[in-house]
KEBAKOL-747687 format. One record per residue (C-alpha): y, x, z; residue in three letters; chain. Coordinates in nm, 3 decimals. Layout:
<<Y,X,Z>,'Ala','A'>
...
***
This chain:
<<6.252,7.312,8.801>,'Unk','A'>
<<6.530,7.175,9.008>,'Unk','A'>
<<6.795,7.477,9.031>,'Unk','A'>
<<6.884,7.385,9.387>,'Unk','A'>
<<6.581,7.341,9.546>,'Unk','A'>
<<6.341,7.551,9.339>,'Unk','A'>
<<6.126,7.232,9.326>,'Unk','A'>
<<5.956,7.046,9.016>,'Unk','A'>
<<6.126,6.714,9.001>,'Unk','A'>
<<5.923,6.473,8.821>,'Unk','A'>
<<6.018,6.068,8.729>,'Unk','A'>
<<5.766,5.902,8.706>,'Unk','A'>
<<5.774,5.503,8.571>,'Unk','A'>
<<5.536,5.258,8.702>,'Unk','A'>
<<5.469,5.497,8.962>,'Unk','A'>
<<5.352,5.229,9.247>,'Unk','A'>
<<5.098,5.074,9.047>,'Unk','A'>
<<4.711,5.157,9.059>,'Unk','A'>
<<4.728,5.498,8.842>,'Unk','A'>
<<5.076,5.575,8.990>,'Unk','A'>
<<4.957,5.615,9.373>,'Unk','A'>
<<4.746,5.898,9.299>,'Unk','A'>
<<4.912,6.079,9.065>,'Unk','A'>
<<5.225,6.035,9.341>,'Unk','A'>
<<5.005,6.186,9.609>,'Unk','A'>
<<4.879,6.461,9.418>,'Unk','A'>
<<5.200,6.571,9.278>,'Unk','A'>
<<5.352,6.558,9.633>,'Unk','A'>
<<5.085,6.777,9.750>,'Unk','A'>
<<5.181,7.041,9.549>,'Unk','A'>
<<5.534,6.985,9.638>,'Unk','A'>
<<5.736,6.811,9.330>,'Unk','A'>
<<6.000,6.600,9.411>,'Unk','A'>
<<5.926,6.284,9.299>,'Unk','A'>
<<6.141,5.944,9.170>,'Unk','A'>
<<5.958,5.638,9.151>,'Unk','A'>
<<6.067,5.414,8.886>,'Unk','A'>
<<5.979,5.076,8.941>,'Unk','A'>
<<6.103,4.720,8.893>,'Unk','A'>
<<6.056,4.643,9.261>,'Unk','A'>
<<6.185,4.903,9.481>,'Unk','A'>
<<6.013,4.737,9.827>,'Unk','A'>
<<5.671,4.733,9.643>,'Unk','A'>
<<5.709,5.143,9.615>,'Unk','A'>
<<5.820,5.234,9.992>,'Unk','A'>
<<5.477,5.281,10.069>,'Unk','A'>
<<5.442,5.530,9.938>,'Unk','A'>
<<5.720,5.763,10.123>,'Unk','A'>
<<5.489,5.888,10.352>,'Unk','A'>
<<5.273,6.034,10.132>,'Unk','A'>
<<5.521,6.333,10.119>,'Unk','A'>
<<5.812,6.468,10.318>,'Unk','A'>
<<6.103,6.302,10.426>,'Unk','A'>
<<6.337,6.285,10.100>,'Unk','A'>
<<6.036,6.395,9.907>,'Unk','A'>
<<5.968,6.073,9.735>,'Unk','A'>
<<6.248,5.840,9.652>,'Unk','A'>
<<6.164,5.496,9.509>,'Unk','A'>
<<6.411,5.393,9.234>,'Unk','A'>
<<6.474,5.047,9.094>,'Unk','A'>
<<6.486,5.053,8.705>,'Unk','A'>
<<6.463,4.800,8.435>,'Unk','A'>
<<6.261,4.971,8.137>,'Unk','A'>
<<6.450,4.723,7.905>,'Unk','A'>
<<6.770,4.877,8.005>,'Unk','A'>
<<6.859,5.246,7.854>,'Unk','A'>
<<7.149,5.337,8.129>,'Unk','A'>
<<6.923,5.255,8.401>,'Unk','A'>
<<6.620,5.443,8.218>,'Unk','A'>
<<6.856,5.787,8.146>,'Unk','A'>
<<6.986,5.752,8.547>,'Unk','A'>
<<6.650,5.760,8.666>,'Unk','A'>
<<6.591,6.018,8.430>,'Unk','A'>
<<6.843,6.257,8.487>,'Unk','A'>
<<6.776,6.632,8.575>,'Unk','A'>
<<6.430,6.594,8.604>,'Unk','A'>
<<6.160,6.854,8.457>,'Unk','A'>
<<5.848,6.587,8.404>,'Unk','A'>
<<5.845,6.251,8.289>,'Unk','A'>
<<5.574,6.014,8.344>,'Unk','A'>
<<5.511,5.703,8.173>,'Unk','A'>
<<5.266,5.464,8.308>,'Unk','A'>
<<5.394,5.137,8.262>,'Unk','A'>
<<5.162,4.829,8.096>,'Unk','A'>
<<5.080,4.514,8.135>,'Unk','A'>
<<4.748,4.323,8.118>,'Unk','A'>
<<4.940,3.950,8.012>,'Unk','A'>
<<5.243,3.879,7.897>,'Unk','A'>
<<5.455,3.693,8.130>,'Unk','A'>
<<5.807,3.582,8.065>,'Unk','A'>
<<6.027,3.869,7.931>,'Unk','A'>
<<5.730,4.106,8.046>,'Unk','A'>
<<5.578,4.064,7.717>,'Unk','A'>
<<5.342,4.350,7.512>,'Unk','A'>
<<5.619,4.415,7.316>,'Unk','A'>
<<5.887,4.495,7.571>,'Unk','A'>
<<5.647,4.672,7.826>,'Unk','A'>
<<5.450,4.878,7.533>,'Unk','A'>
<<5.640,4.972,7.267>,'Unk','A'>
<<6.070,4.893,7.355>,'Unk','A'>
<<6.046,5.026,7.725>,'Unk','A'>
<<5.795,5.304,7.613>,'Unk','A'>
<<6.079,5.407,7.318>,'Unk','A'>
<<6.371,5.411,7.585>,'Unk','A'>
<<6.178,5.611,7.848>,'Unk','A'>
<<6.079,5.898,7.527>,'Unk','A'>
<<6.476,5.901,7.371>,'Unk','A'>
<<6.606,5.921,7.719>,'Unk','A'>
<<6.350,6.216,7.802>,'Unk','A'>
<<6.437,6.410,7.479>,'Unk','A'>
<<6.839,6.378,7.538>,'Unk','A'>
<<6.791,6.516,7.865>,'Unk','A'>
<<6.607,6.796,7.787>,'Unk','A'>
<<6.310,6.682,7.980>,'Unk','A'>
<<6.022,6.956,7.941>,'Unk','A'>
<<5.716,6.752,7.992>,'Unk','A'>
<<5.652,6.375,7.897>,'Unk','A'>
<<5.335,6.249,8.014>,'Unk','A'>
<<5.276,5.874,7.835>,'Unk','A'>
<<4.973,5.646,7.911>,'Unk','A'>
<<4.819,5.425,7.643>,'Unk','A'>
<<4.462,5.287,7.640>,'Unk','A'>
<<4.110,5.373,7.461>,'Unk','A'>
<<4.158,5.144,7.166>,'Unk','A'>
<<4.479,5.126,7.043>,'Unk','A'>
<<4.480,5.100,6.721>,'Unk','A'>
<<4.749,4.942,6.465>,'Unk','A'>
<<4.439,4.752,6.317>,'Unk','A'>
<<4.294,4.572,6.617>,'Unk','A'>
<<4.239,4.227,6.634>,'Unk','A'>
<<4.412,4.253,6.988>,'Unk','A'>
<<4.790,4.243,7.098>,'Unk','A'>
<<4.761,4.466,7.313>,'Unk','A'>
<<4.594,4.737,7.166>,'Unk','A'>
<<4.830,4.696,6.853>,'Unk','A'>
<<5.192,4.760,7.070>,'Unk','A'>
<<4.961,5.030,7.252>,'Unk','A'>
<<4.959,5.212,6.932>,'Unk','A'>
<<5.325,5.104,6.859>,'Unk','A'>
<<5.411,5.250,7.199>,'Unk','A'>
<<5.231,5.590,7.107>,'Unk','A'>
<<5.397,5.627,6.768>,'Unk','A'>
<<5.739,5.487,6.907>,'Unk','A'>
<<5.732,5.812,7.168>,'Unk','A'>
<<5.605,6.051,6.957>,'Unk','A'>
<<5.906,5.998,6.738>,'Unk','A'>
<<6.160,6.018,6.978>,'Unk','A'>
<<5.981,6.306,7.195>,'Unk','A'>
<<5.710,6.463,6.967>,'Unk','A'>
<<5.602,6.696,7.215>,'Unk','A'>
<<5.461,6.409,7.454>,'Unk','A'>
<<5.118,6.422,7.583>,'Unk','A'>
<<4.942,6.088,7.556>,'Unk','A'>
<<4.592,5.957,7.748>,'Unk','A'>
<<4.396,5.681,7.622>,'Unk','A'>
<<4.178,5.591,7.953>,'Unk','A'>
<<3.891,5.353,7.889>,'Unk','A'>
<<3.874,5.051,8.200>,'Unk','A'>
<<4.003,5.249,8.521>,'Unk','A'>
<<3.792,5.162,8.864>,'Unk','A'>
<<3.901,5.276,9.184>,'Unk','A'>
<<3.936,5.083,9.529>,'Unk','A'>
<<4.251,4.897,9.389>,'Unk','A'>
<<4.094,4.807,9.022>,'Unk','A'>
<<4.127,4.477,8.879>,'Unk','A'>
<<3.830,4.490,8.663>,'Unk','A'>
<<3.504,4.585,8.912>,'Unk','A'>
<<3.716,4.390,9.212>,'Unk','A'>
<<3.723,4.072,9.011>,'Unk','A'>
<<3.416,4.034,8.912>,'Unk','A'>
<<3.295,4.098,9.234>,'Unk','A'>
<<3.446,3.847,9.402>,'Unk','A'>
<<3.313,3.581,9.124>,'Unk','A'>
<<2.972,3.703,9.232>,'Unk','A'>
<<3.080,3.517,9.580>,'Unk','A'>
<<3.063,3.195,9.477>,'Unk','A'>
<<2.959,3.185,9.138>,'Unk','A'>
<<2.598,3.048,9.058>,'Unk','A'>
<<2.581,3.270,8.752>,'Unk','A'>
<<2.760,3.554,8.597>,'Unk','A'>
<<2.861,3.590,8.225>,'Unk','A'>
<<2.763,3.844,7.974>,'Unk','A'>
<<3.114,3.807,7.762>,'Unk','A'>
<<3.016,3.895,7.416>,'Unk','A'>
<<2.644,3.804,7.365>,'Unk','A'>
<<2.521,3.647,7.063>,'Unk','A'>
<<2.598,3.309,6.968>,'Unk','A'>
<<2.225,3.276,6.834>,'Unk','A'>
<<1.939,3.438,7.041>,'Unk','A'>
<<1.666,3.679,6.851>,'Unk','A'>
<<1.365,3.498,6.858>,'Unk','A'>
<<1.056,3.721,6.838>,'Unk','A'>
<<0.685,3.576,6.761>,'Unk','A'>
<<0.447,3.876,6.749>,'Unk','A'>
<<0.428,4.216,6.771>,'Unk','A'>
<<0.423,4.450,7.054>,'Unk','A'>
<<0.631,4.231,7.337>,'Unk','A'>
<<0.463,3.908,7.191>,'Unk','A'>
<<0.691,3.549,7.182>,'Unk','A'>
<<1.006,3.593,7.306>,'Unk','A'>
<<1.357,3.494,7.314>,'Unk','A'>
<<1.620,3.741,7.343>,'Unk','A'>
<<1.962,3.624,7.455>,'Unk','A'>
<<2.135,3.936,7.521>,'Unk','A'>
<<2.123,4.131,7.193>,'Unk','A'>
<<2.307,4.440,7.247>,'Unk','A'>
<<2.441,4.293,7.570>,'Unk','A'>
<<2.833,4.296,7.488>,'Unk','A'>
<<3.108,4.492,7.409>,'Unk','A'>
<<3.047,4.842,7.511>,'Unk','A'>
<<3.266,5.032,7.787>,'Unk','A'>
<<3.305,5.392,7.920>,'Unk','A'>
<<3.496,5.316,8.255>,'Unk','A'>
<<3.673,5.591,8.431>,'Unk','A'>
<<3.775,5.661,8.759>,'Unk','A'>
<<4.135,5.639,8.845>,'Unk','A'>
<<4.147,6.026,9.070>,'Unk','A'>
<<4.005,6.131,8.738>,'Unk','A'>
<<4.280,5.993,8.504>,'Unk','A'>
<<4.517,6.117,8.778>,'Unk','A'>
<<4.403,6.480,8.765>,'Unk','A'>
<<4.401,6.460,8.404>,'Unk','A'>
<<4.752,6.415,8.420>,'Unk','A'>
<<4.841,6.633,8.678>,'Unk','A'>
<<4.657,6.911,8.518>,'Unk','A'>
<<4.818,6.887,8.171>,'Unk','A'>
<<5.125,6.916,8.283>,'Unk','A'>
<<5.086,7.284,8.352>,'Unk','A'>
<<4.884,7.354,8.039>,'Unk','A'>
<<5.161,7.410,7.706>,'Unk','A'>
<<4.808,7.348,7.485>,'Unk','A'>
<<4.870,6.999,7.610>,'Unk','A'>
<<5.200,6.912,7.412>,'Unk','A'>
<<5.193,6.675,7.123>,'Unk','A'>
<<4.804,6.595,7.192>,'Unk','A'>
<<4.657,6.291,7.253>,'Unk','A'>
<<4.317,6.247,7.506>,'Unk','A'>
<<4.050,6.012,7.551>,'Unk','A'>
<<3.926,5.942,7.881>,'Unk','A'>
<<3.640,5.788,7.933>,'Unk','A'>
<<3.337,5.839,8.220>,'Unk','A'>
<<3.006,6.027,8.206>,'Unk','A'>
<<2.817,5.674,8.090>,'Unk','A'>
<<2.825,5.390,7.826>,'Unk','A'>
<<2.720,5.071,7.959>,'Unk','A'>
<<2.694,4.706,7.782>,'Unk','A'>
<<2.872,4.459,7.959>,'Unk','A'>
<<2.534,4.292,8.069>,'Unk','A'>
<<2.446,4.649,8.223>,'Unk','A'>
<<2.852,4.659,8.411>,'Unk','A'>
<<2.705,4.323,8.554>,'Unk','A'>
<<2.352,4.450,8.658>,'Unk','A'>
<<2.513,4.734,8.792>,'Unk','A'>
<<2.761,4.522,9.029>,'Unk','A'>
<<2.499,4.288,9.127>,'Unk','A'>
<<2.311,4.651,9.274>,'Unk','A'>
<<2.593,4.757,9.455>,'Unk','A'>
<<2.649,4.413,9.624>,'Unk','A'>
<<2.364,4.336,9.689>,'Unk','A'>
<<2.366,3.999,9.568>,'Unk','A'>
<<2.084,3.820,9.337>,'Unk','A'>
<<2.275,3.612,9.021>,'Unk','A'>
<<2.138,3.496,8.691>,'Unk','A'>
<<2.320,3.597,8.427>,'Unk','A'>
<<2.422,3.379,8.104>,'Unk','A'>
<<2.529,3.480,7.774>,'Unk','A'>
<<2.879,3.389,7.632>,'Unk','A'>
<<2.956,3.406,7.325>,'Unk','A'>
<<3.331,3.549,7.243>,'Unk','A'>
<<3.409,3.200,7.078>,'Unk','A'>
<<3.288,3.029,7.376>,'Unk','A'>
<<3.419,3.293,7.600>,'Unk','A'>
<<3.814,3.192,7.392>,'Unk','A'>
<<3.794,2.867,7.432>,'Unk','A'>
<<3.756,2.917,7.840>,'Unk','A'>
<<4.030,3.160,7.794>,'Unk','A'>
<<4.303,2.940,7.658>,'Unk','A'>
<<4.284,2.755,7.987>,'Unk','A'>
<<4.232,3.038,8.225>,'Unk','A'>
<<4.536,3.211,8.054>,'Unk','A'>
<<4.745,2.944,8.223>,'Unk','A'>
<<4.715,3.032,8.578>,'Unk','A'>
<<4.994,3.244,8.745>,'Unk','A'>
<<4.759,3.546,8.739>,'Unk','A'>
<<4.504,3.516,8.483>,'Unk','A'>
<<4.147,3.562,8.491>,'Unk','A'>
<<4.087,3.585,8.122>,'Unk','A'>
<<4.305,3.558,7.807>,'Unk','A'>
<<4.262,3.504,7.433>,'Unk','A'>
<<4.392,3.846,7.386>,'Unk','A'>
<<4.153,4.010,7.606>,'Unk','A'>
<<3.854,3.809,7.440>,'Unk','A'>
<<3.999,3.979,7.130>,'Unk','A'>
<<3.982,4.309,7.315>,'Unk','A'>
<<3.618,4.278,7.317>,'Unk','A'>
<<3.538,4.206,6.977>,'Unk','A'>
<<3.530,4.646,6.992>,'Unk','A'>
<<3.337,4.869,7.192>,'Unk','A'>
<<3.592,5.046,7.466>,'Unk','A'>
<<3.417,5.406,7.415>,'Unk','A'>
<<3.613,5.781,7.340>,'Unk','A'>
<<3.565,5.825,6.965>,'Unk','A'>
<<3.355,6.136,6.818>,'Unk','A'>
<<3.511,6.495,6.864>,'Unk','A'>
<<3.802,6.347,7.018>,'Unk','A'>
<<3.931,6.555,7.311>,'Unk','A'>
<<3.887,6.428,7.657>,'Unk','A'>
<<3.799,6.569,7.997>,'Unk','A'>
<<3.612,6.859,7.899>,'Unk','A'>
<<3.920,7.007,7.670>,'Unk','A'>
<<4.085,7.005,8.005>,'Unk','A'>
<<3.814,7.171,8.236>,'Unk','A'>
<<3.739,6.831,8.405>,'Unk','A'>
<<3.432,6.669,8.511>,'Unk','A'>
<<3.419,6.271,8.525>,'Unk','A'>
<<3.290,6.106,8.800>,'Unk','A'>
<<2.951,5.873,8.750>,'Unk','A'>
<<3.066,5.466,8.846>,'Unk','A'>
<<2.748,5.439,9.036>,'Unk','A'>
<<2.901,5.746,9.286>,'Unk','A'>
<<3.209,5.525,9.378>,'Unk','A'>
<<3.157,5.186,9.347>,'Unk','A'>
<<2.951,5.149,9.641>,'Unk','A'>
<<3.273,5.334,9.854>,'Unk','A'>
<<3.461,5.027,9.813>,'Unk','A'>
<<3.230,4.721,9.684>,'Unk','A'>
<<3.079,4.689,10.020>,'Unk','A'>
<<3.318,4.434,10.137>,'Unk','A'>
<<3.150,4.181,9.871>,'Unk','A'>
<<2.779,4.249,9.966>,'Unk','A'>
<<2.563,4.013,10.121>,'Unk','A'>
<<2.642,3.910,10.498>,'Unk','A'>
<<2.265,3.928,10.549>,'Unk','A'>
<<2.331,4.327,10.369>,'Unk','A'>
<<2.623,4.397,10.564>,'Unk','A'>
<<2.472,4.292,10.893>,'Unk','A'>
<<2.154,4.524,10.830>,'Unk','A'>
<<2.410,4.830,10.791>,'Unk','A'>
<<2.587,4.701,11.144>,'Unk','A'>
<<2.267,4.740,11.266>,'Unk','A'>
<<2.160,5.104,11.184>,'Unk','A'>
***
């Protein structure tokens, strides 16, 4: 607590992105004085006014860079960590963002006596798994707990929420797409000639890689709340939602909310790379090798591991919110029925 204002002043990295707004807003609420740390400082002036004046103060920090990491650092009771990257870019690279930037932030923490270090990581990082990113995930996890072995880390499954990339993207493909893909089906169909269901051809299987999404106001008060709670330190938390689906069902489930009628097509993960190493090259991506590689594992919380409920949380159901901000992709003939009523 800061001695001169009798304030919590909390730093919190990466703090404009799509986690980072509501975990800003909440923590404002309850009256922390906040630092932004960000690589563009124009990007985070939006969100000024979600406190009082001199409240929140956007600061412009390269992770890469251990002065500017310790400046933004200094005095301040909380650290939060949510910096990542979906692609590498440039000198934004998994490496860098994950596991270098993530060991700054944690030694500059412990020198300064910070009490509370908050790091984000993702449901599947593993030191085993067949993606980059998951791998310097883990990296980044074991790289903090060295330096700051008190750390709380959160392993979220894929966050939605009105500014998500995943739900967003896919529907706006749904626009102007004939079909939609099931990434991950089988590369050879079950073919079925008796029995109960008679002939058939099943080109689904289990219907994909497996995901638990969460929403992003309950990663935020998963945060939040552990901060206050010393049973927190040195743990590590899974957060995942209320429901498993396949990837066919994600896709079922965003054709319902929008509305729209699609056929869907199964693609196989080879197939599904292949598309990837070209799609990989636009300026923003739509799909990379290393997220095709990402799927060759279910995204789900593992057995026993402690989630939500260890913090006296209750996740929200997908079906609950995505309708809140999916509208804009329904049907015109939908949305001019609910102009109607």
């Amino acid at each position: 607590m800061n001695s001169r204002t009798g304030k919590t002043r909390v730093t919190i990295f990466g703090g404009s992105g799509f986690v980072g707004r509501h975990i800003v807003r909440r923590l404002a609420a309850e009256g922390a004085e906040i630092r932004v740390a960000v690589r563009d400082i124009e990007k985070a002036m939006y969100l000024k006014p979600c406190g009082d004046v001199g409240q929140i103060a956007p600061w412009q920090v390269n992770i890469a860079d251990p002065a500017q990491v310790a400046t933004a650092i200094a005095d301040a009771d909380v650290v939060i960590n949510l910096v990542g990257i979906l692609y590498e870019s440039g000198a934004r690279t998994f490496q860098a963002m994950h596991v270098d930037g993530a060991a700054n932030i944690a030694r500059a923490a412990a020198a300064a006596g910070v009490k509370r270090l908050i790091h984000m990581s993702a449901l599947g990082a593993d030191q085993y798994a067949p993606a980059d990113y998951a791998r310097t995930k883990w990296a980044g996890e074991a790289a903090v707990l060295e330096a700051f072995p008190d750390a709380t880390i959160f392993r979220p499954s894929v966050i939605f929420g009105p500014e998500d990339n995943f739900f967003n993207m896919f529907a706006g493909m749904m626009r102007f797409l004939p079909v939609m893909p099931v990434i991950g089906a089988p590369f050879i169909p079950k073919i079925s000639l008796g029995g109960e269901d008679g002939f058939g051809i099943d080109f689904f299987g289990d219907g994909g890689c497996k995901f638990q999404p969460v929403f992003v106001g309950d990663v935020a008060d998963a945060m939040t709340k552990a901060i206050g709670m010393d049973e927190t330190k040195g743990q590590t938390y899974e957060l995942g939602g209320p429901k498993v689906y396949s990837f066919k069902e994600l896709m079922e489930l965003l054709l319902a909310v929008t509305d729209r009628r699609k056929m869907l097509v199964p693609l196989p993960l080879g197939i599904a790379a292949m598309e990837a190493a070209f799609l990989q090259l636009l300026p923003k991506p739509l799909l990379t090798t290393d997220q095709v590689k990402l799927m060759e594992r279910d995204n789900v919380t593992s057995d026993g591991a402690p989630g939500f409920g260890a913090l006296g949380l209750e996740p929200t159901a997908a079906e609950a919110i995505l309708p809140t901000y999916l509208h804009r992709f329904r049907t015109p003939r939908q949305q001019g029925a609910e102009a109607a009523h």
